[in-house]
C-alpha positions in Angstrom: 252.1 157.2 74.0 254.0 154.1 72.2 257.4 155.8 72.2 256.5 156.9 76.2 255.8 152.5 76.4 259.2 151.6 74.2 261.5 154.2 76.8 260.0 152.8 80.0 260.8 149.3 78.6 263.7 150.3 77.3 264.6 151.7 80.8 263.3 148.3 82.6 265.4 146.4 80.5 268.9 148.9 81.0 268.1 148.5 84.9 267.4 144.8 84.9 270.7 144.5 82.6 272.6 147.0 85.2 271.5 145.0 88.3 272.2 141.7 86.5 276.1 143.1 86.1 275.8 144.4 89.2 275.0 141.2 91.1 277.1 139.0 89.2 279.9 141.3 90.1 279.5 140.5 93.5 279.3 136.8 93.0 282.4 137.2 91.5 283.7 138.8 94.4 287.1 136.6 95.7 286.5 135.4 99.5 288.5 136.9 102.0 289.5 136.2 105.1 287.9 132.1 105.2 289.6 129.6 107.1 290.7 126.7 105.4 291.4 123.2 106.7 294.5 122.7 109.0 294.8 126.6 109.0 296.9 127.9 112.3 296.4 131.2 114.1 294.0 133.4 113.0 291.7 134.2 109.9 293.6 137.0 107.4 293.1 140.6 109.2 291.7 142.6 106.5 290.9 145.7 108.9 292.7 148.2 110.8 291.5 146.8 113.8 291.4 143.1 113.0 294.9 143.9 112.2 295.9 145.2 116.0 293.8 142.3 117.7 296.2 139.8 115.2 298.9 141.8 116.6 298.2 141.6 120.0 297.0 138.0 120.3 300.7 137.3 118.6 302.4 139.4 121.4 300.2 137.7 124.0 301.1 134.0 122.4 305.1 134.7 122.5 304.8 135.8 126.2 302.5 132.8 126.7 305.0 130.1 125.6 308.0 131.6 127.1 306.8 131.6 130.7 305.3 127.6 129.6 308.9 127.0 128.3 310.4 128.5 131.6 308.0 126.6 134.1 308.2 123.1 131.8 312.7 124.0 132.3 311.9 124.6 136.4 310.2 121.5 136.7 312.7 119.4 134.5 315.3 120.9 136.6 313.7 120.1 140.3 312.8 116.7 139.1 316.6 116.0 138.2 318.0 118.3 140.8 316.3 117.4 143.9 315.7 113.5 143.0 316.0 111.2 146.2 319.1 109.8 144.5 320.7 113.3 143.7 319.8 114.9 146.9 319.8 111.9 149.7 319.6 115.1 152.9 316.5 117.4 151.4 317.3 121.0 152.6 315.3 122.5 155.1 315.4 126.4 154.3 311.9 127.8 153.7 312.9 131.5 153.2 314.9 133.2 150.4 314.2 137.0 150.6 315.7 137.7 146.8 313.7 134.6 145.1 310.4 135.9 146.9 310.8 139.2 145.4 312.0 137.9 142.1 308.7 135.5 141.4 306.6 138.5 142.7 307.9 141.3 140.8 308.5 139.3 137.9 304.6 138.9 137.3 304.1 142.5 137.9 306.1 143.3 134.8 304.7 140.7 132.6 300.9 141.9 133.6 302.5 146.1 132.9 303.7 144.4 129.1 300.1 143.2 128.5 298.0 146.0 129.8 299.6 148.8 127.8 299.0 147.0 124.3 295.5 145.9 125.9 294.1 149.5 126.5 295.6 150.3 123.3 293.3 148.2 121.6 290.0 148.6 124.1 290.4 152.6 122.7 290.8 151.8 119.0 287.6 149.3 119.3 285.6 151.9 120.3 286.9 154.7 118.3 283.9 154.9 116.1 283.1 158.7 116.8 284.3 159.7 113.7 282.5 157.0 111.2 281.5 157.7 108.1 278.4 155.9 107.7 276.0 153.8 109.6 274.6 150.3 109.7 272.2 148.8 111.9 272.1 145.3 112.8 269.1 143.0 114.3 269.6 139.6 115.3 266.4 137.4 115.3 265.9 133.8 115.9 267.8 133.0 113.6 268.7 135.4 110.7 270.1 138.9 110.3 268.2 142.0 109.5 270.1 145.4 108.0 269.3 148.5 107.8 271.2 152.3 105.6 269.7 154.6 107.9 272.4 156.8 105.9 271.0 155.9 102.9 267.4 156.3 103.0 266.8 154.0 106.1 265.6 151.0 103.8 266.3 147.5 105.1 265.9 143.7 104.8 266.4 140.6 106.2 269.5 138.2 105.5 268.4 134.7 105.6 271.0 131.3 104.9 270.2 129.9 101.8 269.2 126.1 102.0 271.3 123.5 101.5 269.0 122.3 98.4 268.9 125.6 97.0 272.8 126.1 97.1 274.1 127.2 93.5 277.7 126.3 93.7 278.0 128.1 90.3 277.6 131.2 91.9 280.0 130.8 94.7 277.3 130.1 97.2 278.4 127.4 100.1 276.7 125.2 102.3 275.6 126.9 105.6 277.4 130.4 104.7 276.0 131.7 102.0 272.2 134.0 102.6 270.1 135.3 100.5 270.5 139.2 100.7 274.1 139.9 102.5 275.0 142.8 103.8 277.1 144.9 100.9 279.4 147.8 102.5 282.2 150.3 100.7 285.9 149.8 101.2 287.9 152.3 102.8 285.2 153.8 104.7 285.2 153.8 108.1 281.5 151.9 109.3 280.0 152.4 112.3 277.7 149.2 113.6 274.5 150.0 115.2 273.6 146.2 117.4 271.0 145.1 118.8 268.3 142.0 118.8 264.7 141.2 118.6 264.5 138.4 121.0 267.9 136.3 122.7 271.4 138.0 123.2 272.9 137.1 119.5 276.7 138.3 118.4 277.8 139.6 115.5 281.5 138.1 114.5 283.2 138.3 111.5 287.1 137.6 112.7 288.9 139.1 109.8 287.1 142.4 109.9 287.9 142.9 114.0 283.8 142.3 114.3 282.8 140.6 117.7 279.9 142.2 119.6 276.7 141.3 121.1 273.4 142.1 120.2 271.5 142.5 123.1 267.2 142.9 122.9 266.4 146.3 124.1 269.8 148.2 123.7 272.4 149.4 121.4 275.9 148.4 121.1 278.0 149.8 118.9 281.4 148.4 116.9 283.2 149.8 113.9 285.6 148.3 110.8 287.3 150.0 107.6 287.4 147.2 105.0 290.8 147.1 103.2 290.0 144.8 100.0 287.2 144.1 98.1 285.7 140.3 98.4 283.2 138.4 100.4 283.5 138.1 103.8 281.8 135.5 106.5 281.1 135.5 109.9 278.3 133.7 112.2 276.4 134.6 115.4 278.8 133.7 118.3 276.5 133.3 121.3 274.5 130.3 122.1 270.6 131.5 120.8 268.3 128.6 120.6 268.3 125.4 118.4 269.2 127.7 114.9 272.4 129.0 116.5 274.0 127.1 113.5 272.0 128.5 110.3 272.3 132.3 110.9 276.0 133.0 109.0 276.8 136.6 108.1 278.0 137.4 104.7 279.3 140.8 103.6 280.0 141.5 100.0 282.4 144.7 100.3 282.5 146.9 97.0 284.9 149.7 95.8 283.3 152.8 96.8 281.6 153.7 93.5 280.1 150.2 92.8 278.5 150.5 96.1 277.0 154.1 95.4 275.5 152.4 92.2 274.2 149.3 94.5 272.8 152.0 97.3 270.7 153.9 94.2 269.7 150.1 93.3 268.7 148.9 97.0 266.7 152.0 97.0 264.2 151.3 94.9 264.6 147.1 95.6 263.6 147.5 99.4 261.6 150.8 98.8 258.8 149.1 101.0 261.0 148.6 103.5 261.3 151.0 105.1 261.3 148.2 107.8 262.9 144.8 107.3 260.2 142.7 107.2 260.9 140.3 109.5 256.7 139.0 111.0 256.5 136.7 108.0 259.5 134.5 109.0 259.8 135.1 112.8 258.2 131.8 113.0 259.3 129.4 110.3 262.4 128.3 111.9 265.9 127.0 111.0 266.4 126.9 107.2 262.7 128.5 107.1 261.2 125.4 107.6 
């Protein structure tokens, strides 16, 4: 009976030592993907698709500023040109067959350069047929809930840290970092599962290619393959109510056999939950105050 006592505390102590490593491995994890002040352009793509929407909102910025450049060099040129000084008899043609077609064709094939990259993307965002695991995502007034139907179909509920809780000695940052945030593998292709308890939320995290909304009674669907490990940050992106501001989303993403040790780990953590729940703090608030 005592050696049956010593192995189970034995065993308590290995696990609370393993998940100790575990978790401060992830605190360790380096952020990815965060803007920083006077940043231009867009947040790091660290995604196959984040990297084709970086792509294509480049090609759409170069064909944006030549036509400015082009219109800015007309209007320089009709203001010099066609002066009173310059041009004392204004001419009175109002027809010129080759101009008409010109400025009419002209955005025809500028709309033709932008569609075919545009559909290109529209497919790949919703090319998650093939995924290799699933995550499902609740949005609630205001904090995130997650469930590994996958894994077991445990869950729980990822709620911002506040600010007089913050531990900066553990990475954690004023109105970003939660509680429990979501942890996913890298190099796997995720399938998002989205939908919401109460207002139209959205789930955006701009360097994984992650913008969708969570609408109450339906499921939308989104996808990302995360290329490095790290932490990575994104907030609800629809106006919800007066806690819009304190519902961040924070993914910790792991090599692919730390996150099968965390999954056996999160198993037994959120055994009860089987369900996130989510009744005791639907009504504390902002902050859970």
């Amino acid at each position: 009976m005592k050696i049956g006592r010593n192995f189970v505390g034995l065993a308590a102590a290995f696990a609370a030592m393993f998940w100790g490593g575990l978790a401060a491995a992830q605190e360790a994890l380096p952020i990815q993907g965060m803007p920083h002040p006077w940043q231009l352009n867009l947040q790091a793509p660290k995604s196959p698709l984040a990297e084709q929407m970086f792509g294509f909102h480049t090609e759409l910025l170069i064909i944006i500023t030549v036509i400015t450049l082009f219109v800015l060099a007309l209007l320089v040129y009709v203001c010099i040109r066609f002066r009173e000084k310059a041009n004392p008899v204004p001419s009175k043609n109002t027809h010129n067959t080759p101009l008409e077609i010109a400025w009419t064709l002209a955005p025809v094939f500028i709309l033709i350069a932008i569609v075919i990259p545009s559909m290109r993307l529209l497919y790949a965002a919703n090319s998650y047929a093939d995924a290799d695991m699933t995550v499902k995502v609740t949005g609630h007034q205001w904090y995130w809930s997650y469930e590994y139907p996958d894994h077991g179909g445990f869950g729980f509920d990822s709620i911002l840290i506040p600010e007089s809780d913050i531990d900066a000695s553990k990475g954690q940052m004023r109105l970003m970092s939660v509680d429990e945030p979501l942890v996913l593998p890298v190099g796997t292709k995720i399938r998002f599962l989205l939908t919401s308890a109460d207002v139209i939320h959205n789930f955006a995290v701009t360097s994984l290619g992650l913008r969708t909304d969570t609408v109450p009674g339906r499921l939308n669907e989104s996808w990302t393959l995360i290329d490095e490990p790290g932490r990575y940050f994104g907030f609800c992106s629809e106006l919800c109510g007066t806690g819009h501001a304190y519902m961040p989303i924070e993914i910790h993403a792991l090599p692919k056999a730390e996150f099968d040790a965390w999954i056996e780990q999160a198993k037994g953590k959120y055994a009860a939950n089987t369900e996130p729940q989510t009744l005791a703090v639907a009504s504390a608030g902002p902050l859970g105050q």
